[in-house]
C-alpha positions as CSV (number, residue, x, y, z in Angstrom):
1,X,11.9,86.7,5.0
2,X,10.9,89.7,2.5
3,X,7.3,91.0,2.2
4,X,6.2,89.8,-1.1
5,X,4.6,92.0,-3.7
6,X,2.1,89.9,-5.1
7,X,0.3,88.4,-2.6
8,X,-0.6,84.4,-3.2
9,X,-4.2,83.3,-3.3
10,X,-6.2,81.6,-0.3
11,X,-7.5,78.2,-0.3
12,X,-11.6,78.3,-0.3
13,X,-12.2,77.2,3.8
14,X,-15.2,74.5,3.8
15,X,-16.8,73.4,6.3
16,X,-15.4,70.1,8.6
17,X,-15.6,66.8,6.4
18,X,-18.7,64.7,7.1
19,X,-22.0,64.1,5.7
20,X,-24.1,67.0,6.7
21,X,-27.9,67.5,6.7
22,X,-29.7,70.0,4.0
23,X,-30.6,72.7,6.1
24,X,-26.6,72.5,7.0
25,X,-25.4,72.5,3.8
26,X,-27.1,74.7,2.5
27,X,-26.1,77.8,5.5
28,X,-22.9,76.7,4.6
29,X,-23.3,77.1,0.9
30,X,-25.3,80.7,1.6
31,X,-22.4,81.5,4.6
32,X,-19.8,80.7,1.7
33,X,-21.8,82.6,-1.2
34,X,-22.1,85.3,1.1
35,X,-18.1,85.3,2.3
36,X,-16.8,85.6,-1.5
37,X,-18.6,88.4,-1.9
38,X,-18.0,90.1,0.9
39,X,-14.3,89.3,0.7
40,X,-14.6,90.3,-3.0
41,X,-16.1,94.1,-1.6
42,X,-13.5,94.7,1.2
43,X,-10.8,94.1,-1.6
44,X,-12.1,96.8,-3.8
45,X,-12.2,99.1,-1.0
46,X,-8.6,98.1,0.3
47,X,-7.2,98.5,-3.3
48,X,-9.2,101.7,-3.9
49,X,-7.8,103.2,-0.6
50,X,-3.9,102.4,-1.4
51,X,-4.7,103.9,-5.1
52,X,-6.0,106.7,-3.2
53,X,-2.7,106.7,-0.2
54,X,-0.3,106.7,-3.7
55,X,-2.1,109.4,-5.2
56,X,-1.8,111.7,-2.3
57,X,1.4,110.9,-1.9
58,X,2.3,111.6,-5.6
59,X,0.6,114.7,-5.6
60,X,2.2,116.3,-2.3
61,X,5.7,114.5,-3.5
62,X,6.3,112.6,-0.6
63,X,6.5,109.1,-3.0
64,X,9.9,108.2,-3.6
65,X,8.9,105.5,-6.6
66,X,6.3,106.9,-9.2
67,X,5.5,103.5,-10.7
68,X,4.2,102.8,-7.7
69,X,1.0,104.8,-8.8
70,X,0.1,102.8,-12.2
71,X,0.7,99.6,-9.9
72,X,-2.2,100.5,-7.3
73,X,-4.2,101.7,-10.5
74,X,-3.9,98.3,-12.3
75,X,-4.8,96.3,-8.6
76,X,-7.7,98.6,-8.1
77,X,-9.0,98.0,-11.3
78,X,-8.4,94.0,-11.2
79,X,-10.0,93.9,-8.3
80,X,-13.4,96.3,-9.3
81,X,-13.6,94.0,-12.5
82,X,-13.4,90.8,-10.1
83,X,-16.3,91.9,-8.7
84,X,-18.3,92.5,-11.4
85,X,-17.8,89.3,-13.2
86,X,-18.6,87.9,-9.7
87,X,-21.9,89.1,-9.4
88,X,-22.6,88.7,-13.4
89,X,-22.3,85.2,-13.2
90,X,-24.6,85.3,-10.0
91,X,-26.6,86.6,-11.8
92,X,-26.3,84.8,-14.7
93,X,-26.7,81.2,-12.7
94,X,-29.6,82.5,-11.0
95,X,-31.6,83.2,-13.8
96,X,-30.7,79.6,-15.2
97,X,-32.0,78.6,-11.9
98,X,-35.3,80.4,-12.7
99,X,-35.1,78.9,-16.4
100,X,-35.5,75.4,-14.5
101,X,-39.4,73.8,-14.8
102,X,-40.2,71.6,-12.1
């Protein structure tokens, strides 16, 4: 089989199926919160690194497809804007959480 270029999206992995207690639920929820953006940081710095391998190679002319360049420019910069809407909507549902009177 060929390596693919684009890579398909992964599933979200929950927990197993079952009714779970709060204090489960919610490590879960704060393990899972805490995954996405983690997963969301390593991405920038793979893409940010390939930019940076294409560049190099570029410059010292050891790339044999140029276009490869604007490519890993484009997925670095997806991936940097990813993040950032990421945390502004954490941000954003966290201070509607604070909007909330009890």
């Amino acid at each position: 089989m060929a390596t693919e270029f684009i890579t398909p999206i992964q599933p979200l992995k929950f927990g197993a199926g079952g009714i779970k207690s709060t204090n489960s639920v919610i490590e879960e929820g704060t393990a899972l919160f805490k995954d996405v953006f983690a997963d969301a940081i390593q991405n920038v710095k793979d893409t940010q690194k390939n930019l940076e391998d294409k560049q190099y190679l570029l410059a010292t002319g050891q790339i044999d497809d140029a276009h490869t360049v604007p490519i890993a420019a484009a997925e670095a910069k997806l991936s940097v804007d990813l993040l950032v809407e990421l945390r502004n909507k954490a941000v954003d549902a966290y201070n509607e959480l604070m909007r909330i009177s009890l």
